[in-house]
C-alpha positions as CSV (number, residue, x, y, z in Angstrom):
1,X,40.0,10.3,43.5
2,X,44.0,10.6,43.4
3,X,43.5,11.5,39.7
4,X,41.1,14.2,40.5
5,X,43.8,15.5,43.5
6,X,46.8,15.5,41.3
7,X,44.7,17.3,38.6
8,X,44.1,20.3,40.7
9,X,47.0,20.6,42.4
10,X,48.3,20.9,39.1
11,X,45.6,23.9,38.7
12,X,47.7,25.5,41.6
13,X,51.1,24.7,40.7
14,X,50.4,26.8,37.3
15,X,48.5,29.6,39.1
16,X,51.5,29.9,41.8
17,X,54.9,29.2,38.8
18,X,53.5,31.9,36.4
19,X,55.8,34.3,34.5
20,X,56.6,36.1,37.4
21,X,58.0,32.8,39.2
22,X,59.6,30.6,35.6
23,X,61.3,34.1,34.9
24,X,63.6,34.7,38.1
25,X,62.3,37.9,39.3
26,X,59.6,36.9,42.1
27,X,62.7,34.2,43.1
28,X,64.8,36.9,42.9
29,X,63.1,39.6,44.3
30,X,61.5,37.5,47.6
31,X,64.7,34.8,48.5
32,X,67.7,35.2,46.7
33,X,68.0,38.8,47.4
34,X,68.3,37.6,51.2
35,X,71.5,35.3,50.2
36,X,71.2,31.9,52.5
37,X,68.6,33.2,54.8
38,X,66.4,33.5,51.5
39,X,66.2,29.6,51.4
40,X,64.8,29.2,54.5
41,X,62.4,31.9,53.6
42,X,61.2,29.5,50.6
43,X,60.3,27.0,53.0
44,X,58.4,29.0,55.4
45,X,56.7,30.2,52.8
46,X,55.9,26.6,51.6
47,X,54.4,25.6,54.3
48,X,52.5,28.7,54.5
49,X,51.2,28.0,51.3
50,X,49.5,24.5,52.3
51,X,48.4,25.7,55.9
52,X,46.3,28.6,53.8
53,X,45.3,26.9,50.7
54,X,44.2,24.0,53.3
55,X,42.2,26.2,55.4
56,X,40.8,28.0,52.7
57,X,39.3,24.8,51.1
58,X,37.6,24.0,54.3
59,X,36.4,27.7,54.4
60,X,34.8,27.4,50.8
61,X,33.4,23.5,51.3
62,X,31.8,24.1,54.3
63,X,30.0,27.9,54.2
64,X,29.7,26.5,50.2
65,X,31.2,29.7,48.5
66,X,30.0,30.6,45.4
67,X,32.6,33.4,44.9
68,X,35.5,35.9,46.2
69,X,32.7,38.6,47.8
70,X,30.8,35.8,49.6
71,X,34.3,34.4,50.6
72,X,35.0,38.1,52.0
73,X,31.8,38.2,54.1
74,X,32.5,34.9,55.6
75,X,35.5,35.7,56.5
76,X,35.4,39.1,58.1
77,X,31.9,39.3,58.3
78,X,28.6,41.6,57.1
79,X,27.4,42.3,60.8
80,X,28.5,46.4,60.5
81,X,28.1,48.7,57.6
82,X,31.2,49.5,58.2
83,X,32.3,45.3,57.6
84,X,30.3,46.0,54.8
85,X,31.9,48.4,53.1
86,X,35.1,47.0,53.9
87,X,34.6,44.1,51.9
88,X,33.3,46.1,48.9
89,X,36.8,48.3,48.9
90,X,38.9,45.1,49.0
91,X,36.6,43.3,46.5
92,X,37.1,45.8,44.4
93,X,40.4,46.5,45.0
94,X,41.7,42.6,44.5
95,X,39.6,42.2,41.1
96,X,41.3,45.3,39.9
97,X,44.5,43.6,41.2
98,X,43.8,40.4,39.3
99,X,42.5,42.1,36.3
100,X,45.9,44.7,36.1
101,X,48.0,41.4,36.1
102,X,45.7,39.8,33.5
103,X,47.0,42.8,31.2
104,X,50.8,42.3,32.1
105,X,50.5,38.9,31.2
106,X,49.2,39.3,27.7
107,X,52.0,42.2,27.8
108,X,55.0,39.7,28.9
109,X,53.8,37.2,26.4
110,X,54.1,40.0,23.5
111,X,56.8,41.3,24.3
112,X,58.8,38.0,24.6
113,X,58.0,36.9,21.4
114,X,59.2,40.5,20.3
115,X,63.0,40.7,21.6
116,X,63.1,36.4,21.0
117,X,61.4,35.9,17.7
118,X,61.3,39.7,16.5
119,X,57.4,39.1,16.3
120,X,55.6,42.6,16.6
121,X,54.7,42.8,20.0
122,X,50.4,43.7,19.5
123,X,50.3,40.8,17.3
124,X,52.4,38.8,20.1
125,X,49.7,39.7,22.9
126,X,46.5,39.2,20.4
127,X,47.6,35.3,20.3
128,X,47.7,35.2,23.9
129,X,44.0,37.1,24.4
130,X,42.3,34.8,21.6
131,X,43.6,31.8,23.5
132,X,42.3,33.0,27.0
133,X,39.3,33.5,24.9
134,X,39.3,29.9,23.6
135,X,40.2,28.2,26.7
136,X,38.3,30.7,29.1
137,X,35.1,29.6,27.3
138,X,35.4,25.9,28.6
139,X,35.5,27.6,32.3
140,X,36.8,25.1,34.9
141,X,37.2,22.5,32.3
142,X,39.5,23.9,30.4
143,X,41.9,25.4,33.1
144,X,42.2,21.7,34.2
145,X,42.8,20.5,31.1
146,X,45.8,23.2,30.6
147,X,47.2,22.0,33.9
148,X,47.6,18.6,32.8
149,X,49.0,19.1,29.6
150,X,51.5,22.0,30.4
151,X,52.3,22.1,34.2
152,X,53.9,19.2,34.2
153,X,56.4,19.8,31.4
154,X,57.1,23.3,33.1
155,X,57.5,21.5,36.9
156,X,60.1,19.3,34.8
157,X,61.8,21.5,33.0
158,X,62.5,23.9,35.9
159,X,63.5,20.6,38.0
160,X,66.3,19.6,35.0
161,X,67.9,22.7,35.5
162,X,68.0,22.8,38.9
163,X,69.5,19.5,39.6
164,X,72.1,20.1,36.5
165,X,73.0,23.7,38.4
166,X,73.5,21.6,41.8
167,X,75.3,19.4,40.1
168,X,77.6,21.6,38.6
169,X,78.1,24.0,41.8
170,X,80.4,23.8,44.6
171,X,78.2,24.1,47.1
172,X,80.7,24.8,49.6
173,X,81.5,28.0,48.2
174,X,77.3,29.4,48.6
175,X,77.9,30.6,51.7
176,X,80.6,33.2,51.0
177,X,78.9,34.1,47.4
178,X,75.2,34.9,49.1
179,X,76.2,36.8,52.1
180,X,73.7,39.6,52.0
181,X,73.1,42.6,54.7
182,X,69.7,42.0,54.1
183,X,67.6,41.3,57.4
184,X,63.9,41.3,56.6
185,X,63.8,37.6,55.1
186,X,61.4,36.6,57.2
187,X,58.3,39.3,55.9
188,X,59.5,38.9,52.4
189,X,58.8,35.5,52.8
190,X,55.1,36.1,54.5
191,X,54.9,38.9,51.9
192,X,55.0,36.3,49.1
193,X,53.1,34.0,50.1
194,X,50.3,36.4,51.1
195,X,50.5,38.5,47.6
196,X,49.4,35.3,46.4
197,X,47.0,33.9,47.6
198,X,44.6,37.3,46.0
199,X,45.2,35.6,43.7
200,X,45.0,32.1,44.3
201,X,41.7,32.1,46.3
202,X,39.4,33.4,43.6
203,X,41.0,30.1,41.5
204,X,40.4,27.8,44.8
205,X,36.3,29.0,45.0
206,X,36.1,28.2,40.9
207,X,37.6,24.7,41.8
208,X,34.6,24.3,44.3
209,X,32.5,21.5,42.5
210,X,35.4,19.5,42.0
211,X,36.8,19.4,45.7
212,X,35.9,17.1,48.0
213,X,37.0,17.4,52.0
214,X,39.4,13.8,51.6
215,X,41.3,15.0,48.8
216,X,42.2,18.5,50.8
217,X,45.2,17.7,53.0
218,X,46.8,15.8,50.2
219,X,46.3,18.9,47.8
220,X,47.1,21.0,50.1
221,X,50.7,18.6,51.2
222,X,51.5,18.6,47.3
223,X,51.1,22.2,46.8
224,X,53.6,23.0,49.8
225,X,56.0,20.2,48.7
226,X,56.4,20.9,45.2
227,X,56.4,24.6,45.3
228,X,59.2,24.6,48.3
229,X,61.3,22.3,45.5
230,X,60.5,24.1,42.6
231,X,61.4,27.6,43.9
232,X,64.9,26.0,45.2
233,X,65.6,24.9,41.9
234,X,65.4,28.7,40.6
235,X,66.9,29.9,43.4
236,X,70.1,27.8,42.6
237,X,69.8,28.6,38.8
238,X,70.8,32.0,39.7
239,X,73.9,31.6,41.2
240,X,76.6,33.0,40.1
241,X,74.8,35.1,37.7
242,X,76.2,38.7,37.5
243,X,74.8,42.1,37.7
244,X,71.5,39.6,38.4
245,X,69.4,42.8,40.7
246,X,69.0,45.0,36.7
247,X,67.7,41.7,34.5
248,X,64.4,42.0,33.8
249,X,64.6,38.1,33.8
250,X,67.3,36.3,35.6
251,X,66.6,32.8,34.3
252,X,66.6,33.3,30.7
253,X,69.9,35.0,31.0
254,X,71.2,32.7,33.2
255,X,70.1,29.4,30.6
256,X,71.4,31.3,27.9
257,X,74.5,31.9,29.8
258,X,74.6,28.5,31.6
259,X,72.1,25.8,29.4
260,X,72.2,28.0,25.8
261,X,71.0,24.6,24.3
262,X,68.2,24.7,26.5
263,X,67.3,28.4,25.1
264,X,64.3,27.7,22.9
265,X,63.0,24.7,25.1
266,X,62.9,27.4,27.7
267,X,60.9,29.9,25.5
268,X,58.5,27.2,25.0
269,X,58.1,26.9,28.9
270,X,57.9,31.1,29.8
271,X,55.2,31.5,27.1
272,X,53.6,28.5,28.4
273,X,53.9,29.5,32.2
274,X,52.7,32.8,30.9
275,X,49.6,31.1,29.4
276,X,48.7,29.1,32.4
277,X,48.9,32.3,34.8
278,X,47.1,34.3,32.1
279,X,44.4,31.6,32.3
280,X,44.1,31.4,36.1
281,X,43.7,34.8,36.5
282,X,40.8,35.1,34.0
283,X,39.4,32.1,35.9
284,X,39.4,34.1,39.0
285,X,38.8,37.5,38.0
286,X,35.4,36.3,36.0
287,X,34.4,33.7,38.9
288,X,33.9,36.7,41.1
289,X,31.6,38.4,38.8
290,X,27.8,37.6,39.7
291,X,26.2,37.1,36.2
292,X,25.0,35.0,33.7
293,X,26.7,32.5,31.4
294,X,26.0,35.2,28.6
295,X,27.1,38.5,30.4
296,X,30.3,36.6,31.4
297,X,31.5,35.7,28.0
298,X,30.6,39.3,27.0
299,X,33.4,39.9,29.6
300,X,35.6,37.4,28.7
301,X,35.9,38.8,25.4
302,X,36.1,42.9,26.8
303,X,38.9,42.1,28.7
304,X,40.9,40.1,26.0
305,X,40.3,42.9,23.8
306,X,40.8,45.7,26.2
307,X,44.6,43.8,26.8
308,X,45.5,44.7,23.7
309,X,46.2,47.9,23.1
310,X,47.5,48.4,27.4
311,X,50.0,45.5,26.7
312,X,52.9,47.7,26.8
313,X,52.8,47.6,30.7
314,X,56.0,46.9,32.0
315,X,56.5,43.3,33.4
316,X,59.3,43.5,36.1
317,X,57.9,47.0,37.4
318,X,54.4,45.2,38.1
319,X,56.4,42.6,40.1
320,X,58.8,45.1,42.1
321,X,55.9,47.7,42.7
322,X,52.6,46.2,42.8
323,X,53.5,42.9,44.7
324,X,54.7,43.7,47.6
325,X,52.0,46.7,48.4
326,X,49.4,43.6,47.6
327,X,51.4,41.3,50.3
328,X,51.2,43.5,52.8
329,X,47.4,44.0,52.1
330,X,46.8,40.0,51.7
331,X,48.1,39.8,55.4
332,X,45.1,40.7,57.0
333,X,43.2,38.3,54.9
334,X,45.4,35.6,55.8
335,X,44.7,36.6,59.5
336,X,41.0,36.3,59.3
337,X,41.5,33.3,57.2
338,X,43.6,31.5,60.2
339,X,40.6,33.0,62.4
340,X,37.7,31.1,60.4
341,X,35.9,28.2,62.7
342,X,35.9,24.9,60.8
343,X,34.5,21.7,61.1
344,X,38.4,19.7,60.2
345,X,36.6,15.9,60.0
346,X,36.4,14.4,56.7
């Protein structure tokens, strides 16, 4: 059982520290734009995370939820046409979301292996789509067996270069350097947390056959735990990093600037992180799709090919435009989540 718990909390963990998180900006972007104040916003948004994913489990154990629609109409509910049509708009709206950052993940992947390795950048995302192709096939399976193998060595990594950073800092002299006029810490800190769990959710309801209602709180503990650590440890990787609001990716720069020995151990963990969010996403985004084994890897394969030739999408502008609109949208879901009657015994 504790095998099983750690192995999809570790599904999580690489659905929640994609690109987007390994690379700086969401950190950026969300906390450390709000100086101090943006550390207590990390926590909040921890323990957001676990309250939701927790509650959400429950929701998709108990009414047995076979995918994101189904989760919709339980959650709002299908008794006016109006409800009805509701749900349709956001279905729609969030696979679209999931799908348009399934393409700027096969984009980021390309295009790092272009400015890093001077690899062209369609050949770059063509690796990354036959590999979602590969692993996609094994479904559920082979998402867990990604986690294990690559989560971990991306949890560490990110962990070695935040204690070394700590280590190294003054800490005394934080306070003066992240003094920020900033005052909406708070919502940012909602605003993450609710941007993803779209995304998450869809990854929660494919996990469905391998979740039991024991194992739950301890997933759900973990996930808050280890994301409220790992986000602090990027946080403090970017200080004292210059001109840090124009990179496209604070952390690389600030490992090449701070840890250059740890430069190509770190492009081994971004393409990986990119992989594993890459991978969730596909999870989710076919796992809402109502159809057959066949029709779905007729899918599978459209969208990997489709990513192709769009894969020049930019990767920061997705995270600085698209995000936050999302957030704000993924409140209300987290409201009628909260709402959702339960039975909490195990």
């Amino acid at each position: 059982m504790y095998k099983q718990i750690l192995k999809i909390t570790l599904v999580i963990i690489g659905a929640l520290i994609g690109a987007g998180f390994a690379s700086g900006q969401e950190i950026y972007l969300f906390f450390f734009s709000y100086g101090l104040k943006g550390m207590l916003g990390i926590v909040i948004s921890s323990i957001l995370f676990g309250l939701v994913i927790y509650k959400v489990f429950m929701i998709i154990i108990e009414y047995n939820i076979q995918n994101y629609k189904q989760f919709l109409e339980t959650i709002i509910g299908t008794n006016t046409k109006l409800k009805k049509r509701v749900i349709d708009v956001i279905n729609i709206v969030v696979n679209a979301f999931i799908l348009a950052t399934f393409f700027i993940m096969i984009a980021g992947f390309g295009t790092y292996l272009s400015e890093k390795f001077h690899i062209p950048q369609i050949l770059g995302s063509s690796i990354l789509a036959v590999l979602c192709i590969m692993i996609l096939s094994k479904e559920v399976k082979g998402l867990l067996k990604l986690s294990e193998a690559i989560v971990p060595a991306l949890m560490l990594f990110i962990l070695i270069i935040g204690c070394i950073t700590i280590r190294n800092t003054n800490i005394l002299n934080l306070k003066d350097y992240l003094i920020t006029k900033q005052s909406n810490w708070f919502i940012s800190s909602i605003i993450y947390t609710s941007y993803n769990m779209i995304l998450i959710i869809p990854i929660l309801i494919s996990l469905k056959n391998v979740i039991t209602k024991k194992g739950v709180t301890s997933i759900a503990i973990l996930v808050g735990i280890i994301t409220n650590i790992l986000a602090i440890c990027v946080y403090v990787t970017m200080v004292g990093i210059t001109n840090i609001e124009s990179l496209e990716m604070p952390i690389s720069y600030a490992i090449s600037t701070k840890f250059p020995y740890l430069q190509i151990v770190y492009g081994i963990m971004i393409l990986s992180s990119i992989l594993t969010t890459a991978i969730s996403l596909g999870t989710g985004f076919i796992q809402n799709l109502q159809t057959s084994q066949k029709t779905r890897r007729k899918v599978l394969i459209a969208i990997c090919g489709v990513s192709i030739p769009i894969s020049t999408i930019g990767f920061s502008n997705l995270i600085q435009g698209l995000y936050p609109v999302f957030g704000y949208i993924g409140l209300l879901q987290i409201l009628k989540i909260i709402t959702v009657k339960t039975v909490e015994k195990t």
